[in-house]
Each structure stands twice: as structure tokens, then as C-alpha cells.
C-alpha positions in Angstrom: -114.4 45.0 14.2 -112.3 46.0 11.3 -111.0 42.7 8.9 -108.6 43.3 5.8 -108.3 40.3 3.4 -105.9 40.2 0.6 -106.8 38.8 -3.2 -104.5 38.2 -5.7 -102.7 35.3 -7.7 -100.4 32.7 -6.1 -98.0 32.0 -9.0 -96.4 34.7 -11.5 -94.2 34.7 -14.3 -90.9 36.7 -14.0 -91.6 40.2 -15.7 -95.6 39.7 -15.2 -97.2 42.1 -13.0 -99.0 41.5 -9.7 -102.0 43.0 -8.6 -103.1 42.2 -4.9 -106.5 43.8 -3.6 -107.0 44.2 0.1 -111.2 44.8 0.7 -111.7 46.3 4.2 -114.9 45.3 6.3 -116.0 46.9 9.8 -114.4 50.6 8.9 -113.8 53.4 6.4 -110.7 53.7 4.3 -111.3 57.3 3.9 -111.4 58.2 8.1 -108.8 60.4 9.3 -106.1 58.6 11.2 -105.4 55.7 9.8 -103.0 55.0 6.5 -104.7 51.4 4.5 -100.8 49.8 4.0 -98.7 46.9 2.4 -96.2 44.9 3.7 -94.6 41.7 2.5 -91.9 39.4 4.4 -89.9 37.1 1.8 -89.3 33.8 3.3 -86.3 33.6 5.8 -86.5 37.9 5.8 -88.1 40.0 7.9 -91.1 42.7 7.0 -90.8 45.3 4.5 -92.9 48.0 4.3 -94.0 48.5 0.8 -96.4 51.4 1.0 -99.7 53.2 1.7 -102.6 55.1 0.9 -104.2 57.9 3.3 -107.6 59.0 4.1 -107.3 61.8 1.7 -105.8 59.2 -1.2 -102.0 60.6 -0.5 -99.7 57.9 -1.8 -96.3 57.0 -0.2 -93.9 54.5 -1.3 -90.6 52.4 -0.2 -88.0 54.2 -2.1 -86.5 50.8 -2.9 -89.9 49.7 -4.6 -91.2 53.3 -5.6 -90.0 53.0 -9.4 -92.3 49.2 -9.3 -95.1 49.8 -7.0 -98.4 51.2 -7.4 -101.2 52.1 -4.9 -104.5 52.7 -5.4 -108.0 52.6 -4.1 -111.5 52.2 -5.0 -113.4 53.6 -2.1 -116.9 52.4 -2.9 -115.5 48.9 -2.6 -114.1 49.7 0.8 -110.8 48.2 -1.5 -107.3 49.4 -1.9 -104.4 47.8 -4.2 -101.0 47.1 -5.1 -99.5 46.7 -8.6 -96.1 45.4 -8.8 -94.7 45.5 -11.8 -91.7 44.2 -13.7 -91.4 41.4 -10.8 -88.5 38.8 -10.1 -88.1 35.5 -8.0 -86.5 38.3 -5.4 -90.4 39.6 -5.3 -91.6 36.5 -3.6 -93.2 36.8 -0.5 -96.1 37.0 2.1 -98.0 40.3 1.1 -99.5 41.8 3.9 -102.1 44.9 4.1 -103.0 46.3 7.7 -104.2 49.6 8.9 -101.7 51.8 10.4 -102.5 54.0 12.6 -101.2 57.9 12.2 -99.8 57.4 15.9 -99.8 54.2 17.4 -98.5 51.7 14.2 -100.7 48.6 12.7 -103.7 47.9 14.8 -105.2 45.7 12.3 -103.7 42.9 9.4 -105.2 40.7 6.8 -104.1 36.6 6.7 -101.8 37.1 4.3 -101.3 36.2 0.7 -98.4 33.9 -0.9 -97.1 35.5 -3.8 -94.9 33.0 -5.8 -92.2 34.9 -8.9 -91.7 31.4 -10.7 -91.0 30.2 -14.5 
């Protein structure tokens, strides 16, 4: 059974930067297939896709967020990332990460992390 679960602060400062870790349990971020992703809904919006990672490490990006986001991995932890940088109150959100499957779309979400842009 494959579980994601996100890590990361709950409060940031405006202009701070936001790193969120998603650790994967029960699969292989490097297997063909499947693209490790992250996904945030602000509250009273609806999902927007931020990103991913691929088997082979490719890197895609929202073209809204691309200048802001980063994406990484560290695949001995069985973890990937994101960096936001440069954040505003407009940045808060539920973060999501999930697997997404090549063909066949998110099989597989963490619980969720509150991410709060406050002064």
C-alpha cells in the first residue's frame, strides 16, 4: 500500500520561503509510470496543480508558479519536495502531494498540510 505524508511548517512570514517534504512509504519514487506531484487548494478555491517530479528526476512546473517553485527529491529517503519562494497571503493553502499516474491520474494522496502566509 503506498502512503505519502507531507512535512513542513504551518505559519510563514510574507517573503519567507516554504519548504514542504512529502516521504513516500509502500513504493519507489524512481518506478516508471508514475509522476511524485503537488497540489494545493486555497481555501474557498479549487485544486491547483503545482508540479512534479518523474521517475527519471524530470521536473515540470505550473507556468503560473514556475518562476517560485522548486522540486526536488532525495531518493534514498523515498522523499520529494517543494520550495516556494518569495510567498504571499495569496500562497495560503492545503498542499497536497499524490502520485499520478502516467495514464490513469492520482491514485494515491497524502492528508494534507495547512500552509498559513501570515505577519
Amino acid at each position: 500500500q503506498v502512503r505519502l505524508q507531507e512535512s513542513g511548517p504551518g505559519l510563514v512570514k510574507p517573503s519567507q520561503t516554504v519548504s514542504l517534504t512529502c516521504t513516500v512509504s509502500g513504493g519507489s519514487i524512481t518506478s516508471n509510470g508514475y509522476y511524485w506531484t503537488w497540489i494545493r487548494q486555497p481555501p474557498g478555491k479549487g485544486l491547483e496543480w503545482i508540479g512534479n517530479i518523474g521517475p527519471s528526476g524530470s521536473i515540470d512546473h505550473s507556468p503560473s508558479l514556475k518562476s517560485r517553485a522548486s522540486i526536488s527529491r532525495d531518493t534514498s529517503k523515498k522523499q520529494f519536495s517543494l520550495q516556494l519562494f518569495s510567498v504571499t497571503p495569496e500562497d495560503t493553502a492545503v498542499y497536497y502531494c499524490a502520485r499520478d499516474r502516467a495514464f490513469g491520474g492520482v491514485d494515491h494522496w497524502g492528508q494534507g498540510t495547512q500552509v498559513t502566509v501570515s505577519s
